[in-house]
DOZANU-321670 format. One line per 3 residues: number of its first residue (from 1); their letters; for each residue x negated, y, z negated of C-alpha. Coordinates in Angstrom, 1 decimal. Last residue first. Layout:
<recs>
NUM	a	X/Y/Z | ...;
</recs>
This chain:
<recs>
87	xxx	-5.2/48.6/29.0 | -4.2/45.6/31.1 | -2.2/44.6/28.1;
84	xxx	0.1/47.4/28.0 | 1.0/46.9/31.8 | 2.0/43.3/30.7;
81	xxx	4.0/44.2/28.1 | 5.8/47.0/29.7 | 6.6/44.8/33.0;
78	xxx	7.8/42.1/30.1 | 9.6/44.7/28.9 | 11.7/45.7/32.2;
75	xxx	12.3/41.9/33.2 | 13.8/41.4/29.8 | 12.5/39.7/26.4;
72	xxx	14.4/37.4/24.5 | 11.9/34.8/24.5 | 8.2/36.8/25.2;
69	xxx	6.1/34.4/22.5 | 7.1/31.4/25.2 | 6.1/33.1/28.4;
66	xxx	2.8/34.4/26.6 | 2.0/30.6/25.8 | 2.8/29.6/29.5;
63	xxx	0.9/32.1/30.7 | -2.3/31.3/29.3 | -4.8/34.0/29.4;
60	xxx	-8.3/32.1/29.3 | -9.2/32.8/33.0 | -8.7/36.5/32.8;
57	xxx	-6.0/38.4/34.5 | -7.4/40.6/37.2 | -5.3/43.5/37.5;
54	xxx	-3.8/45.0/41.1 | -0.5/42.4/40.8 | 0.0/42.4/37.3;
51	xxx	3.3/41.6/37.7 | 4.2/38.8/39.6 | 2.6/35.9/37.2;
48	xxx	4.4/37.6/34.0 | 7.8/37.6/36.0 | 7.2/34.1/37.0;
45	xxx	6.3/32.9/33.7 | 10.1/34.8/32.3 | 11.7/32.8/35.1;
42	xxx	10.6/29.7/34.0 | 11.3/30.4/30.1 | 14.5/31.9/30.8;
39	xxx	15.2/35.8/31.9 | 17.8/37.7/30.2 | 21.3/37.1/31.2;
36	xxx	23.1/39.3/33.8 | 26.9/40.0/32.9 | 28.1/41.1/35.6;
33	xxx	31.2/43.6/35.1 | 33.7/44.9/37.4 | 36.2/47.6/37.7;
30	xxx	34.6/50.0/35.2 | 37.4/52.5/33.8 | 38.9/50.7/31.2;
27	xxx	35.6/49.2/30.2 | 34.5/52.5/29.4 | 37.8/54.1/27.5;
24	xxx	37.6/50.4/25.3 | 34.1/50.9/24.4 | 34.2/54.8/23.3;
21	xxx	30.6/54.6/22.8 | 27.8/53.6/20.2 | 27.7/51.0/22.2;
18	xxx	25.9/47.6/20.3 | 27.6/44.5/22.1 | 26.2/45.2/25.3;
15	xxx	22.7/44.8/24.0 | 20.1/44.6/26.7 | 22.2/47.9/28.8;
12	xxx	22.7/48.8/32.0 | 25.6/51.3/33.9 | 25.9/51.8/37.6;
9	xxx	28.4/54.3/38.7 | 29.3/53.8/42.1 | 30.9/57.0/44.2;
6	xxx	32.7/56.9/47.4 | 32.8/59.3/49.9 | 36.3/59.6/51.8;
3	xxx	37.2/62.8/51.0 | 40.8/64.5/51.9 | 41.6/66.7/54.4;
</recs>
């Protein structure tokens, strides 16, 4: 009788361009691709507002400026950032 499970393989990366793999054997054998872009400046301030949820931020913290030194940063680093500041 044969199987009908399926299996997803999920893969993620910040620099696609920089494998160190067989490129050409992977894309082969992944169907799709979504290319997700890091997060713009908007998007960035919300990600800083919505993460330090159980943290007071203090008054002088200004979100905008941290949303601007944070271009090029990803939803997972700017969780890191902001956990490393409430340190």
């Amino acid at each position: 009788m044969e199987s009908k499970e399926n299996l997803m393989v999920l893969a993620a990366t910040n620099f696609p361009w920089e494998w160190d793999i067989d490129e050409e054997a992977l894309w082969r054998r992944l169907e799709k691709r979504i290319y997700i872009p890091l997060p713009n400046f908007e998007s960035r301030k919300e990600l800083i507002k919505i993460n330090p949820r159980t943290v007071e931020v203090a008054a002088y913290v200004d979100i905008d400026e941290v949303a601007r030194r944070t271009e090029g940063y990803g939803g997972d680093d700017l969780t890191i950032v902001g956990r490393d500041a409430s340190l």
